[in-house]
Biotite code that builds the C-alpha atoms (Angstrom):
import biotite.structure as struc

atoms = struc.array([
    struc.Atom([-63.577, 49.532, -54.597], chain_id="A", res_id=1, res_name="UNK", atom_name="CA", element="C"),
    struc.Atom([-65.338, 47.482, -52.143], chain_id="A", res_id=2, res_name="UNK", atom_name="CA", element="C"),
    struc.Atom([-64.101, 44.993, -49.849], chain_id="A", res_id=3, res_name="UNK", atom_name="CA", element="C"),
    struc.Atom([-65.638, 41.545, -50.408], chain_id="A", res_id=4, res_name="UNK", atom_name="CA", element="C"),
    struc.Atom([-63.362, 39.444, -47.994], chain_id="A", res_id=5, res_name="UNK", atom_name="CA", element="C"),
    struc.Atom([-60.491, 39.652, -45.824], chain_id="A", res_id=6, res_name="UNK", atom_name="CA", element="C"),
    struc.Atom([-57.545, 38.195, -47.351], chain_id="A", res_id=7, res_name="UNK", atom_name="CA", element="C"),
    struc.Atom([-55.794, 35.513, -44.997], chain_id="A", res_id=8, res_name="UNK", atom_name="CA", element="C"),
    struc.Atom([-52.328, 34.956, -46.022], chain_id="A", res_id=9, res_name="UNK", atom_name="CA", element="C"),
    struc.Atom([-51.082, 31.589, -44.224], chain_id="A", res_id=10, res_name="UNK", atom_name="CA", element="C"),
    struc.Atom([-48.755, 28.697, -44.901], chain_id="A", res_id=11, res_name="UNK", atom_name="CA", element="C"),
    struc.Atom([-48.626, 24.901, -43.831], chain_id="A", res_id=12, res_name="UNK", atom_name="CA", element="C"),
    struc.Atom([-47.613, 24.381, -40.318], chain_id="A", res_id=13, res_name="UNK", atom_name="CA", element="C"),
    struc.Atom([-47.476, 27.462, -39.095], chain_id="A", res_id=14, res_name="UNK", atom_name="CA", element="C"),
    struc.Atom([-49.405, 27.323, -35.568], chain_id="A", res_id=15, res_name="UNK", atom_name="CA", element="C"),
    struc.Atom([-50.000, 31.138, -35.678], chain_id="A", res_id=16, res_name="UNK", atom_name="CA", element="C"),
    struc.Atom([-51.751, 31.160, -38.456], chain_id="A", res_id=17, res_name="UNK", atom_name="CA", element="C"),
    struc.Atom([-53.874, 28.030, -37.819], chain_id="A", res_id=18, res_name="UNK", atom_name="CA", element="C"),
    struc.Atom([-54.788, 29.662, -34.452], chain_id="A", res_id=19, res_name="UNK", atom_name="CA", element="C"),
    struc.Atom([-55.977, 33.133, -36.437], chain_id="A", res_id=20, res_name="UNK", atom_name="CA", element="C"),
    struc.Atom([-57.706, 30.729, -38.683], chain_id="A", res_id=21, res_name="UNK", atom_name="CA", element="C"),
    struc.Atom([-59.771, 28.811, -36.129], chain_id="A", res_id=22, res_name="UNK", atom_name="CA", element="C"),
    struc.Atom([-60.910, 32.440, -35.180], chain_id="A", res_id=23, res_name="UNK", atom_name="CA", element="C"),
    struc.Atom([-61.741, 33.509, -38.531], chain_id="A", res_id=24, res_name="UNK", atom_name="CA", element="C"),
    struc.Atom([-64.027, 30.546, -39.308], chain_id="A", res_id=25, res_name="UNK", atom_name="CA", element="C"),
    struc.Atom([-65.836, 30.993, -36.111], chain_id="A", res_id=26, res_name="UNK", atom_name="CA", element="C"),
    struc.Atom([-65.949, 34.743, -36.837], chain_id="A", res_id=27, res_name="UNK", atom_name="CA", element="C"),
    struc.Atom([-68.681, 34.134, -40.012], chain_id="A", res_id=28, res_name="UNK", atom_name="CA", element="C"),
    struc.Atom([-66.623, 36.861, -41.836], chain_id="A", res_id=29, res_name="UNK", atom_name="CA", element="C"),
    struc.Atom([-65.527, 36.616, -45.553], chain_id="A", res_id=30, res_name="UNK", atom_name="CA", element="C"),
    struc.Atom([-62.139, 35.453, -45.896], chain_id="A", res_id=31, res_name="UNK", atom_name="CA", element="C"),
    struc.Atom([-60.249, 34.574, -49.028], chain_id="A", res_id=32, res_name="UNK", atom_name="CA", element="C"),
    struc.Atom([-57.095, 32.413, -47.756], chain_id="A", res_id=33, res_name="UNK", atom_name="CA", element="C"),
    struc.Atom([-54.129, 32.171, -49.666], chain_id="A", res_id=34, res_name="UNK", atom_name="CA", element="C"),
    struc.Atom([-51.621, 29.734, -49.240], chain_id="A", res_id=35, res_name="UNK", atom_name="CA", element="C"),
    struc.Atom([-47.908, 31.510, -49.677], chain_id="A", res_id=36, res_name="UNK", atom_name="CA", element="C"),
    struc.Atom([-46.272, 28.105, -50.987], chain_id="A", res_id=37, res_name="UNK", atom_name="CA", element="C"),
    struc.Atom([-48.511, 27.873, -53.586], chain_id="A", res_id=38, res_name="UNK", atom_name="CA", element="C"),
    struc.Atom([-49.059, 31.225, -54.502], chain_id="A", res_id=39, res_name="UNK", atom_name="CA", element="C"),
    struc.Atom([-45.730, 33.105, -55.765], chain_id="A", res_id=40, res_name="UNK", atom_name="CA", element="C"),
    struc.Atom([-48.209, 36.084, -55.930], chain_id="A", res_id=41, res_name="UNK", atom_name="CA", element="C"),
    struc.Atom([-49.217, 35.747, -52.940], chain_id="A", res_id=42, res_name="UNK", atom_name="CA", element="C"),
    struc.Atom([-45.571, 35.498, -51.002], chain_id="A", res_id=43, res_name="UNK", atom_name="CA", element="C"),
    struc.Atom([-44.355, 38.698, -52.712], chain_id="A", res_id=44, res_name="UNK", atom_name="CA", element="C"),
    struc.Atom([-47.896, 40.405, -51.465], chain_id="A", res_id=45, res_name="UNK", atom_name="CA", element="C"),
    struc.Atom([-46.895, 39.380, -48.274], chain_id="A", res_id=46, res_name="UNK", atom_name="CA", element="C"),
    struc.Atom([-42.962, 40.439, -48.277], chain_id="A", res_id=47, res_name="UNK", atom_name="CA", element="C"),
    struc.Atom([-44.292, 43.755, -49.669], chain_id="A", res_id=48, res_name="UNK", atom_name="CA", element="C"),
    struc.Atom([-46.292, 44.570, -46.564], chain_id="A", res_id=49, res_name="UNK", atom_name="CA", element="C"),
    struc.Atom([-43.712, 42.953, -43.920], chain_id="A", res_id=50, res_name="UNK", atom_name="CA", element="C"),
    struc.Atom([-40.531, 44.359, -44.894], chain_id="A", res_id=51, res_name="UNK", atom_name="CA", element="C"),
    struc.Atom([-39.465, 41.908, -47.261], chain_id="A", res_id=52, res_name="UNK", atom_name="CA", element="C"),
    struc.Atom([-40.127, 38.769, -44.573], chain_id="A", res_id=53, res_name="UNK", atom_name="CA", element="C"),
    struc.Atom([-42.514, 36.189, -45.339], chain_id="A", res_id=54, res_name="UNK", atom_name="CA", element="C"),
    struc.Atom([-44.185, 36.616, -42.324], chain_id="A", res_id=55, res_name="UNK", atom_name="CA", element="C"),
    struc.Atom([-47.197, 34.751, -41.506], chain_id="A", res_id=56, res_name="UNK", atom_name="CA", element="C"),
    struc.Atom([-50.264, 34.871, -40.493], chain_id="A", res_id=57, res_name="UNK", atom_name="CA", element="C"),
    struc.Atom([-50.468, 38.443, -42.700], chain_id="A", res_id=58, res_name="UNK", atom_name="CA", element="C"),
    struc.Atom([-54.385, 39.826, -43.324], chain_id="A", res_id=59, res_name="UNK", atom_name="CA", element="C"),
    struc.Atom([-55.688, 42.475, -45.475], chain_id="A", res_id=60, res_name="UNK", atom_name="CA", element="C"),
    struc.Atom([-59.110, 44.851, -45.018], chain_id="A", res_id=61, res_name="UNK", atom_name="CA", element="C"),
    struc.Atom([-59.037, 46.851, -47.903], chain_id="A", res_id=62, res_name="UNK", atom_name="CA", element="C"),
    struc.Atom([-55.653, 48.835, -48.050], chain_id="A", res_id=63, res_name="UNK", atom_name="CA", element="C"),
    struc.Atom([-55.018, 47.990, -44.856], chain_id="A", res_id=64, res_name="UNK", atom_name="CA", element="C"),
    struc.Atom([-51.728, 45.054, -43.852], chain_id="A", res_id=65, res_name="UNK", atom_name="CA", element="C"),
    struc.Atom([-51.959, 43.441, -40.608], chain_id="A", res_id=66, res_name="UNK", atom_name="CA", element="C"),
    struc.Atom([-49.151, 41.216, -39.912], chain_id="A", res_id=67, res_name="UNK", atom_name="CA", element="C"),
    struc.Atom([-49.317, 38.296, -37.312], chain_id="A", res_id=68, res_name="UNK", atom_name="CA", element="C"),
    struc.Atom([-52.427, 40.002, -36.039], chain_id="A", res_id=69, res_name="UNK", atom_name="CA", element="C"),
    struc.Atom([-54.503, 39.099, -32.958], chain_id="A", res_id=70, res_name="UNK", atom_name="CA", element="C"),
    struc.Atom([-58.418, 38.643, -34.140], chain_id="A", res_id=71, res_name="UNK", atom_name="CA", element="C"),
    struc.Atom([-59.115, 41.811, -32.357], chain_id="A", res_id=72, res_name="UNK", atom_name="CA", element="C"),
    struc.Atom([-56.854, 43.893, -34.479], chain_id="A", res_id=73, res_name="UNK", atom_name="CA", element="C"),
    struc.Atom([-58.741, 41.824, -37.780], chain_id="A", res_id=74, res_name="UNK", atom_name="CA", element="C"),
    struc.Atom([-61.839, 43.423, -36.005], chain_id="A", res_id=75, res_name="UNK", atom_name="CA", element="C"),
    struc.Atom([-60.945, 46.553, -36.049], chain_id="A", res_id=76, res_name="UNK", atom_name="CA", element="C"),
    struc.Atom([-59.500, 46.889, -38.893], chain_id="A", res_id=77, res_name="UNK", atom_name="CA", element="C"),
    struc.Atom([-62.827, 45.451, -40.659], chain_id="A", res_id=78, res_name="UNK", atom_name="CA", element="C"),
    struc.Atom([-65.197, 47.925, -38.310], chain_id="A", res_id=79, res_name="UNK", atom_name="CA", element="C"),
    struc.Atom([-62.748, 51.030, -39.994], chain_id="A", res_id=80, res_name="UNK", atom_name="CA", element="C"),
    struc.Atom([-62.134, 50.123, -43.290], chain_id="A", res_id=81, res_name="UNK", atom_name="CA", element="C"),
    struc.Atom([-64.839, 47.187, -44.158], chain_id="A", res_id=82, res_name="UNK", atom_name="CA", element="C"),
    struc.Atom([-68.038, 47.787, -41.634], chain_id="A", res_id=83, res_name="UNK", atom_name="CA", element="C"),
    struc.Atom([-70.022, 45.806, -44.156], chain_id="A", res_id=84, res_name="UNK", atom_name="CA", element="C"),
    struc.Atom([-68.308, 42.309, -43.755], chain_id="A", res_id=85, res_name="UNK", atom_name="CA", element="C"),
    struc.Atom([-69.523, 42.932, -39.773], chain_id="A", res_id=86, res_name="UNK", atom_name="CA", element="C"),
    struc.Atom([-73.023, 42.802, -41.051], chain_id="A", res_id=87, res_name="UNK", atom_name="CA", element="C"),
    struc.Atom([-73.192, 39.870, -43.485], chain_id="A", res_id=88, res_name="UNK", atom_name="CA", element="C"),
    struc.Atom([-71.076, 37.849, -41.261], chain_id="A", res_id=89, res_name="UNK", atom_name="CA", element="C"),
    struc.Atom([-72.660, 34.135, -40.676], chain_id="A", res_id=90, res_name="UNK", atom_name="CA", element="C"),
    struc.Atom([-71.171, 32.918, -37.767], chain_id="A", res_id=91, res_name="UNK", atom_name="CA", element="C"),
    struc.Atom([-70.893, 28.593, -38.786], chain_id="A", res_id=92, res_name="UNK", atom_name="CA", element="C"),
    struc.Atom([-73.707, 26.983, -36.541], chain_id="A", res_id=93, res_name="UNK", atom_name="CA", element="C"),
    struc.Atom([-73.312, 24.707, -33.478], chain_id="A", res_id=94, res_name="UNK", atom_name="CA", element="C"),
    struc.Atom([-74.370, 21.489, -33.091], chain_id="A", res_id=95, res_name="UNK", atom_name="CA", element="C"),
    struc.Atom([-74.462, 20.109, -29.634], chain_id="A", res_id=96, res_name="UNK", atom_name="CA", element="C"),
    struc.Atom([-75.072, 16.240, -28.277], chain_id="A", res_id=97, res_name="UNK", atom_name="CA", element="C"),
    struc.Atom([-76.698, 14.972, -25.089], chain_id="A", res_id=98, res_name="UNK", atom_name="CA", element="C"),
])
């Protein structure tokens, strides 16, 4: 099955995962985001892949679980296991003032 986005797994507050956010966004890759207080689902996804911990920021590439990642570990995971998201990325344009 293909990868269509990376899935962000994040909750309010947390200034780890806003910070992996901020790179995401800027990235222009796909992400899906999902908010572990609102989605039961989504907690127990994440305590599966971190030892029974909420921990967050957690990200998946394809069968891949990255937990409290740096944006260059999200990078290479999506170069192995999701090259395609590399390519259709659309990096959010820049508007500048003078």
């Amino acid at each position: 099955m293909a990868v269509e986005a990376i899935e962000f797994y994040w909750r309010p507050g947390c200034p780890f995962c806003a910070s992996l956010r901020r790179r995401l966004r800027k990235s222009g890759l796909a992400v899906r985001e999902v908010d572990i207080w609102s989605d039961p689902k989504g907690a127990a996804r994440v305590r599966a892949a971190a030892g029974g911990n909420e921990t967050v920021p957690t990200v998946f590439v394809g069968p891949v679980a990255l937990v409290n990642p740096s944006m260059s570990e999200v990078t290479e995971a999506v170069r192995e296991h999701a090259p395609h998201l590399l390519e259709t990325a659309t990096p959010p344009r820049r508007w500048f003032r003078r």
